[in-house]
C-alpha positions as CSV (number, residue, x, y, z in Angstrom):
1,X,-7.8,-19.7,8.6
2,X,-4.7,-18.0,8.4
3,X,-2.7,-14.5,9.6
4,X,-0.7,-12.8,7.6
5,X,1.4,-9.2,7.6
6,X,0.4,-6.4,5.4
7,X,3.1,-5.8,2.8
8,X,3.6,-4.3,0.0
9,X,6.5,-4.7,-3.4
10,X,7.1,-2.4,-6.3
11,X,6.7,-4.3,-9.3
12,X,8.9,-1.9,-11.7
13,X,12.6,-1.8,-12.2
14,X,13.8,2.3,-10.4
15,X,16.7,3.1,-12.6
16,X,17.0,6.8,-10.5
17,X,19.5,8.0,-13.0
18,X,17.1,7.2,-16.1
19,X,14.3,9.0,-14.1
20,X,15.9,12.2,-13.6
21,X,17.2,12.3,-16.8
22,X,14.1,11.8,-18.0
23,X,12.3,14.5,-16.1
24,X,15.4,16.9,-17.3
25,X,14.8,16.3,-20.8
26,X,11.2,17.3,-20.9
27,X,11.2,19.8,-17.9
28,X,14.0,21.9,-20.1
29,X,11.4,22.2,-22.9
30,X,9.6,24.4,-20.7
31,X,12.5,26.8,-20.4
32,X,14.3,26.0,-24.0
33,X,17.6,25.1,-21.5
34,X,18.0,21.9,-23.4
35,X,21.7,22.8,-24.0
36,X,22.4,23.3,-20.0
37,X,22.3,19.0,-20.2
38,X,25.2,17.4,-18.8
39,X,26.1,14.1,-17.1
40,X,25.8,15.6,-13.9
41,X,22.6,18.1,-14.0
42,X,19.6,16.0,-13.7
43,X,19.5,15.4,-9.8
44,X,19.7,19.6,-9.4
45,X,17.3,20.2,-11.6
46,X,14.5,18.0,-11.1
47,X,15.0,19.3,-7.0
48,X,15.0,23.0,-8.5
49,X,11.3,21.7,-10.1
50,X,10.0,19.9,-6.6
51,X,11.4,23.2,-4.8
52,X,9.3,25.6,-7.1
53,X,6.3,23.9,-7.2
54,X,6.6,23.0,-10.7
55,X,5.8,19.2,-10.3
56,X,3.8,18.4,-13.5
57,X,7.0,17.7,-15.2
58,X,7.0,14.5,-12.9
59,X,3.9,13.4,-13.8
60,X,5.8,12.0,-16.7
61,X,7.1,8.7,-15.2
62,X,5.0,6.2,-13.6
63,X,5.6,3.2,-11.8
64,X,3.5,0.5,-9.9
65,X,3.2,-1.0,-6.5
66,X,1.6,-4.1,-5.3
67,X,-0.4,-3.9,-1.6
68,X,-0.8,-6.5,0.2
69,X,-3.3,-5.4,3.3
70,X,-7.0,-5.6,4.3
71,X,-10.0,-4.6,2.5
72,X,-10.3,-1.5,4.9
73,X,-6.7,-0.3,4.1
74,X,-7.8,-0.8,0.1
75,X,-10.8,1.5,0.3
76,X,-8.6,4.3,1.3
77,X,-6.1,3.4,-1.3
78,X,-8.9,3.6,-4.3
79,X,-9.5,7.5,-2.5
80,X,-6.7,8.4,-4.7
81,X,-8.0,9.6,-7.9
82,X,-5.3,9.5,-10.1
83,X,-4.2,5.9,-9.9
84,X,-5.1,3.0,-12.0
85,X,-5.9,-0.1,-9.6
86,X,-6.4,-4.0,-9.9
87,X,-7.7,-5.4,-6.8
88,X,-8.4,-9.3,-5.9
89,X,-11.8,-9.8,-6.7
90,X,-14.3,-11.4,-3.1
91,X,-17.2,-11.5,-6.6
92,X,-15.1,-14.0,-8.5
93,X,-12.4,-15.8,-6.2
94,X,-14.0,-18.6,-4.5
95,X,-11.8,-19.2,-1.9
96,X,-13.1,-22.7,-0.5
97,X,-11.0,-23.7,-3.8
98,X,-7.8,-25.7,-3.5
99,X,-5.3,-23.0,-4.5
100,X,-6.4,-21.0,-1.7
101,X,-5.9,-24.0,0.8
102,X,-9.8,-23.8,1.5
103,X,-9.1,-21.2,3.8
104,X,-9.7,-17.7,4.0
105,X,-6.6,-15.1,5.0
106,X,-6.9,-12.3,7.3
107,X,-4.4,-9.4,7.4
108,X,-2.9,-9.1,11.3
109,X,-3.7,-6.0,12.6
110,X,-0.4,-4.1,13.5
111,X,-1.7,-1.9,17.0
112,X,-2.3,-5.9,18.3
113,X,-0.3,-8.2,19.3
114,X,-0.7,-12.0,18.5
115,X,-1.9,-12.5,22.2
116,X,1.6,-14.1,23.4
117,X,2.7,-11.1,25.2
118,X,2.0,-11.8,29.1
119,X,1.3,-9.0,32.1
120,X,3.3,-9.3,35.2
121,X,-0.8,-9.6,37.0
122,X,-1.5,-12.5,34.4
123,X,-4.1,-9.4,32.7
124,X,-3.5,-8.7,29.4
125,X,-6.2,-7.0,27.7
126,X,-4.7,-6.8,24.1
127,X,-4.9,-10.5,24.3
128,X,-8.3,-10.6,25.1
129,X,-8.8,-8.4,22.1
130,X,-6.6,-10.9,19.9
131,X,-9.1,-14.2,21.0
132,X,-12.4,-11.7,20.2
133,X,-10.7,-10.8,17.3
134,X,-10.0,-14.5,16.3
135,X,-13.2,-15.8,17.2
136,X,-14.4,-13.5,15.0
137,X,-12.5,-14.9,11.7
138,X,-13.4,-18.4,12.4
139,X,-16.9,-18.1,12.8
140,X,-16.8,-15.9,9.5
141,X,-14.8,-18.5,7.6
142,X,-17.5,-20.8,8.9
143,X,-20.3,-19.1,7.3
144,X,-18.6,-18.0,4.1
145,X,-18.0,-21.9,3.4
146,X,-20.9,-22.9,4.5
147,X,-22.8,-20.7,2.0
148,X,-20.6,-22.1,-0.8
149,X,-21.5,-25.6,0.6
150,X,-25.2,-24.3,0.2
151,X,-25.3,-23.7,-3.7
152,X,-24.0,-20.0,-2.9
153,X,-21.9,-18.1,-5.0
154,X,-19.1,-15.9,-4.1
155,X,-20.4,-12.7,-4.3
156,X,-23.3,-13.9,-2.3
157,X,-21.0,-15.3,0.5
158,X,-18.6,-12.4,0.6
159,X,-21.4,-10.6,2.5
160,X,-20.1,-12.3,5.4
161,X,-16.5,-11.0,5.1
162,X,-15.1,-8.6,7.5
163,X,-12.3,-6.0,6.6
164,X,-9.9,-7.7,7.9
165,X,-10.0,-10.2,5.1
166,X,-6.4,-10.0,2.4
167,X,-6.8,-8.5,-0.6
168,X,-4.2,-7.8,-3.0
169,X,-4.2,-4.7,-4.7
170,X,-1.7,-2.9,-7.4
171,X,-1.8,0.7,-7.7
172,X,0.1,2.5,-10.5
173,X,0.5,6.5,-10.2
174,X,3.1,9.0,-11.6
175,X,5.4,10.5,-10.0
176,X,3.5,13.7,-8.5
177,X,0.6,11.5,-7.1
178,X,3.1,9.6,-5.2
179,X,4.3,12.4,-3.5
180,X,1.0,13.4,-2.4
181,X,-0.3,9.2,-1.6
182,X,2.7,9.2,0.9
183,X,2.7,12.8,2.3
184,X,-1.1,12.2,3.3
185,X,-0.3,8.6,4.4
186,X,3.1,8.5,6.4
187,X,1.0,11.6,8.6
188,X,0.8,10.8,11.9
189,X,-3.3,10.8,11.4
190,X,-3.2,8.3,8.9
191,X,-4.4,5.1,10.0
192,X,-2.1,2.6,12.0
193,X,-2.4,-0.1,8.5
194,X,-1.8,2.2,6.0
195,X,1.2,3.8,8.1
196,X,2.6,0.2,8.0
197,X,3.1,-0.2,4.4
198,X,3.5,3.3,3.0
199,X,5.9,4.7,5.7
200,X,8.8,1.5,4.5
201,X,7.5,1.9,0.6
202,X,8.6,5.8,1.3
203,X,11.8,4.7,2.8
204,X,12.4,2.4,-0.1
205,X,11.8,5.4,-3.0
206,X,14.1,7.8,-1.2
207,X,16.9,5.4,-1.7
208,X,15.4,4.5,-5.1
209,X,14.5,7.9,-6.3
210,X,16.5,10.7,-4.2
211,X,15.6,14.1,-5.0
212,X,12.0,13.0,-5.8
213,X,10.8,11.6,-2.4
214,X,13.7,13.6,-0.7
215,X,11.4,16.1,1.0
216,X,8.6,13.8,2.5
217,X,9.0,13.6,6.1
218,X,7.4,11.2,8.8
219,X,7.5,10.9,12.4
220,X,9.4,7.5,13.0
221,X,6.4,5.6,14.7
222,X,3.5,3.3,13.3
């Protein structure tokens, strides 16, 4: 069994400037302004876009990101309508195979600790969630390989699996769907785990993409 981090890494080279030119180029159709283009104008007029409202001009560049997080964390992800997805397959990977190290991966969860963090009374109960939680894993490993060991096939052990388990999972979305993934899941309601990868990935795409992502704020705390 092992523990592992949620993470996440955008597979596409961000060239910001090619971007906003981009947007420019086509947004000006709408307003015949083609001959307002200069070196400098893209950044001002892709924010005059966002600040208007007019954002289906940046539904014109896409770009993908690879998840890595647990299978509860993905079935919000494939909420979002307007994204295509790949997702590790639990009906075809057979994980008691030698790539995978026999072992099954668990995301950690990030409101827990790993257990090592000690009370000044000796009480810890986050710890005592951390062993339950543990327990837990193993004994579902267990039984997932022991229903391969029985002539039992992936998809038929994978009924065992709780959502803690890894998946990997790539989302691809344009521009404007972004903006609305992260503004829903940087909230402070969103859930903890998706707050953990998507508040960073928006960090990242403001230095990446200024005026785009710009505007998207978050309180600081996971």
């Amino acid at each position: 069994m092992k523990i592992v981090k949620a993470s996440y890494e955008i597979l596409d080279e961000l060239n910001s400037s090619e971007i906003l030119k981009k947007i420019e180029k086509i947004g000006r159709v709408c307003y015949k302004s083609e001959d307002n283009i200069t070196d400098e104008s893209a950044p001002k007029f892709v924010k005059m876009l966002i600040d208007r409202g007019h954002e289906a001009m940046i539904e014109h560049f896409s770009f993908s990101v690879k998840f890595i997080v647990d299978r509860g964390v993905s079935h919000e992800l494939v909420r979002h309508r307007l994204c295509a997805f790949a997702q590790e397959s639990t009906r075809y990977v057979n994980y008691s195979k030698g790539k995978f190290d026999n072992q099954l991966t668990f995301i950690q969860p990030c409101f827990w600790n790993d257990g090592t963090i000690q009370s000044n009374d000796g009480h810890d109960p986050i710890k005592e969630i951390w062993n339950s939680w543990t327990k837990l894993l193993q004994e579902s490993e267990n039984q997932y390989m022991k229903i391969l060991n029985n002539c039992g096939t992936p998809q038929e052990a994978r009924s065992v699996l709780p959502n803690s388990l890894k998946t990997e999972i790539v989302c691809t979305a344009n521009l404007r769907e972004w903006r609305h993934i992260l503004k829903l899941r940087t909230a402070k309601v969103a859930h903890p785990q998706m707050r953990e990868v998507m508040c960073p990935l928006l960090d990242e795409l403001k230095i990446k993409v200024p005026v785009v992502f710009d505007d998207i704020k978050y309180e600081k705390t996971i």
